[in-house]
C-alpha positions as CSV (number, residue, x, y, z in Angstrom):
1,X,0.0,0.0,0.0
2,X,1.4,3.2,-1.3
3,X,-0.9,5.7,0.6
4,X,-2.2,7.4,-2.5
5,X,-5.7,6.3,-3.9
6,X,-5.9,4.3,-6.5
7,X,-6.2,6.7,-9.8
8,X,-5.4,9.9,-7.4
9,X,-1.9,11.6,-6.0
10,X,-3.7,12.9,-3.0
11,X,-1.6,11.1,-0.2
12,X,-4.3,9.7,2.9
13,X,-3.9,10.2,6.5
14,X,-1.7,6.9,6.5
15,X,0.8,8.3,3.7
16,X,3.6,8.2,6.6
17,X,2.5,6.1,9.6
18,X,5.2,3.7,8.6
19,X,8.2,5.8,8.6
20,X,6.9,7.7,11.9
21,X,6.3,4.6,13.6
22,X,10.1,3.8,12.8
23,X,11.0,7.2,14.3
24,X,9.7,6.4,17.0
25,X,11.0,3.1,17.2
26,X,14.2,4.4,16.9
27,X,14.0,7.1,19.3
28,X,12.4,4.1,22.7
29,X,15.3,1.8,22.0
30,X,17.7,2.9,19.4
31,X,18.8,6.4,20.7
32,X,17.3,8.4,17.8
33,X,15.9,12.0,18.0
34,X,12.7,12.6,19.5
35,X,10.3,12.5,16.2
36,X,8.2,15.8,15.8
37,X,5.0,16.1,17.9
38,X,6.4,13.9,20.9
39,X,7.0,15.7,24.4
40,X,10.4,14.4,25.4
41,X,10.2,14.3,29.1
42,X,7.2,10.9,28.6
43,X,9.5,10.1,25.6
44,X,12.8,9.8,28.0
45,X,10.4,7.9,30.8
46,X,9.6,5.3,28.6
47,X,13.4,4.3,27.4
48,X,14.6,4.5,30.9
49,X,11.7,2.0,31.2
50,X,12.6,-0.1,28.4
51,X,16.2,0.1,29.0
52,X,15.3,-1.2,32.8
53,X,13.5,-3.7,31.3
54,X,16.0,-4.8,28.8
55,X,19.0,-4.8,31.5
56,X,16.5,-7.3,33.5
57,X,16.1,-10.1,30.5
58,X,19.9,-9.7,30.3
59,X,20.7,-10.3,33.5
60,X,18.4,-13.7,33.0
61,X,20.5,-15.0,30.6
62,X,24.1,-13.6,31.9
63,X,23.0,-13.6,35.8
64,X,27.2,-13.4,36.8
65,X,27.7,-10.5,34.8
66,X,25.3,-8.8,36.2
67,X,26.4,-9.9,39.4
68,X,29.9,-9.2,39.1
69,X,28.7,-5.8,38.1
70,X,26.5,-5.7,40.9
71,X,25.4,-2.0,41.9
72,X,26.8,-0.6,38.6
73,X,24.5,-3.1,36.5
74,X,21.8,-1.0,35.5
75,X,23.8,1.8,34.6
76,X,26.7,-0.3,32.6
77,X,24.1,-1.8,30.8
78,X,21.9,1.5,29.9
79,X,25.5,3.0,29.1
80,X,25.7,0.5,26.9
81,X,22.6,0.0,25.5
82,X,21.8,3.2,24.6
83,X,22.2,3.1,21.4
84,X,22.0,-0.5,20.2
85,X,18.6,-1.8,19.0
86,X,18.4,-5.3,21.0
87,X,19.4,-8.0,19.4
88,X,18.0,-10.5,21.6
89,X,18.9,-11.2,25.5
90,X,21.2,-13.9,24.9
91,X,23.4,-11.4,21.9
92,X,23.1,-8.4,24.2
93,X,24.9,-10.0,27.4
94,X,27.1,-11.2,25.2
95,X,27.9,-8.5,22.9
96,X,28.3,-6.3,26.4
97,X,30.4,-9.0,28.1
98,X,32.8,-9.0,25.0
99,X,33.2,-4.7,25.4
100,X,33.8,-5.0,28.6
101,X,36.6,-7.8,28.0
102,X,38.1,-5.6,25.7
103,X,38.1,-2.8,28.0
104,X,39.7,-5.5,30.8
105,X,36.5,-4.3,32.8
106,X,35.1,-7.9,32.8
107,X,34.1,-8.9,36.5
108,X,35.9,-12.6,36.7
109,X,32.5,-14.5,37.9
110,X,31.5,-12.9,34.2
111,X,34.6,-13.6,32.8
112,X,34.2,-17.4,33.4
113,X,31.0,-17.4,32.3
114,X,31.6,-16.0,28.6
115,X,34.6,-18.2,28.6
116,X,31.9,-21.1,29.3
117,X,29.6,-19.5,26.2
118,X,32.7,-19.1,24.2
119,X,33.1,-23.0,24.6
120,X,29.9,-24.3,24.0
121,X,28.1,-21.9,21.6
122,X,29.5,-20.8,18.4
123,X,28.4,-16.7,18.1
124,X,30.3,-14.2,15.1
125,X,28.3,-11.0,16.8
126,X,26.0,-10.9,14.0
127,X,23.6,-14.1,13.3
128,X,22.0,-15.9,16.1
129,X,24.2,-18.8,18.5
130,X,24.9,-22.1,17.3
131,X,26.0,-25.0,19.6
132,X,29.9,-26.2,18.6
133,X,29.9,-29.7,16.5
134,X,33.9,-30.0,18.1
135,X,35.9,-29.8,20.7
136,X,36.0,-26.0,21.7
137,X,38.1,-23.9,24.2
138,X,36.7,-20.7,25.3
139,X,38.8,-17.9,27.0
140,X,38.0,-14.6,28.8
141,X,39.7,-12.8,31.7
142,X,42.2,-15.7,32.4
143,X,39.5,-18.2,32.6
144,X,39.4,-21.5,30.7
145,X,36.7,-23.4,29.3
146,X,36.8,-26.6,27.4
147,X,34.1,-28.2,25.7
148,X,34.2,-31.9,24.5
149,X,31.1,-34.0,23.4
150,X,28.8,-31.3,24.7
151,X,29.6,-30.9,27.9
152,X,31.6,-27.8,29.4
153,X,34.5,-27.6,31.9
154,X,35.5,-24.9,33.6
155,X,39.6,-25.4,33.3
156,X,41.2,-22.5,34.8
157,X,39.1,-20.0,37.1
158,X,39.7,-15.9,35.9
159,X,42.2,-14.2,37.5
160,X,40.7,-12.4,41.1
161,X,42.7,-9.4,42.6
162,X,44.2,-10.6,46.1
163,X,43.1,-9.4,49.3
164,X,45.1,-8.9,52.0
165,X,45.4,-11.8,54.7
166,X,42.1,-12.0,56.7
167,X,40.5,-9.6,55.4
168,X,37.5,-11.7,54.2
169,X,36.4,-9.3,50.8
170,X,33.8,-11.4,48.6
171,X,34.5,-11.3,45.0
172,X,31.8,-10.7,42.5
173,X,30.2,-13.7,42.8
174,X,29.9,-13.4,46.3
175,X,32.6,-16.1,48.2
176,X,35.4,-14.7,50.8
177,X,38.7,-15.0,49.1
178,X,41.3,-15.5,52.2
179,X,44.8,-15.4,50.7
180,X,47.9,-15.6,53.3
181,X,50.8,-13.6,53.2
């Protein structure tokens, strides 16, 4: 449908609900302008909301990165997220996970999970996942992750800054490290 009545150029009320509906598509979850005629205080309200909402499903499917991030969750994700359309939970946790390996801002607990991904799904940051046929190894943050017949091992743990003896500080996932002098 063009619009336009058949035989006539006059263009009907519908002539651009398509390509305003994208704007403001692109403007909730994609960090486009505000399209014409929208108040942008509601406008803002609304991708906070989806944003909040987004960050949640995420953090189902990556629940040690957003632990490892703990307090700073919401706002690392939103930071990132801002202007990416989602490409699914799954994709965004582990598009986010990768930027914040290559910023060596990975948590380890989330390091070790991505390294466990790595090894079992198969995932060029552009089509959807795909289980590995083959033996796989997976890496991230100095953790380790083999994969043999379909099953996963975790190898070598990531790498955890040292506390000072006794001094009981949980790591990201939670558990006291106690390291001696």
């Amino acid at each position: 449908m063009t619009g336009a009545p058949e035989g006539g150029s006059t263009p009907t009320p519908r002539a651009g609900l398509a390509e305003r509906q994208a704007a403001l598509v692109a403007a909730l979850v994609a960090g486009g302008a505000p399209p014409p005629g929208f108040a942008p205080g509601p406008l803002a309200a609304a991708r906070a909301a989806l944003l909040r909402k987004r960050a949640g499903e995420v953090a189902r499917h990556w629940p040690l990165l957003a632990a490892g991030l703990g307090a700073g969750w919401s706002t690392t994700f939103a930071d990132w997220a801002a202007r990416r359309p989602t490409a699914g939970s799954l994709r965004d946790g582990w598009d986010l996970a990768r930027a914040l390996h290559d910023e060596d801002e990975l948590p380890p607990a989330a390091a070790e999970e991505l390294a466990v991904r790595e090894a079992r799904l198969r995932y060029d940051g552009r089509g959807a996942a795909r289980p590995r046929r083959v033996p796989a190894v997976g890496r991230a943050g100095g953790a380790v992750a083999l994969q043999i017949a379909g099953r996963v091992r975790l190898l070598r743990p990531a790498r955890r800054a040292a506390t000072h003896a006794g001094d009981g500080v949980p790591d990201a996932a939670g558990s006291e490290l106690w390291i001696s002098d």
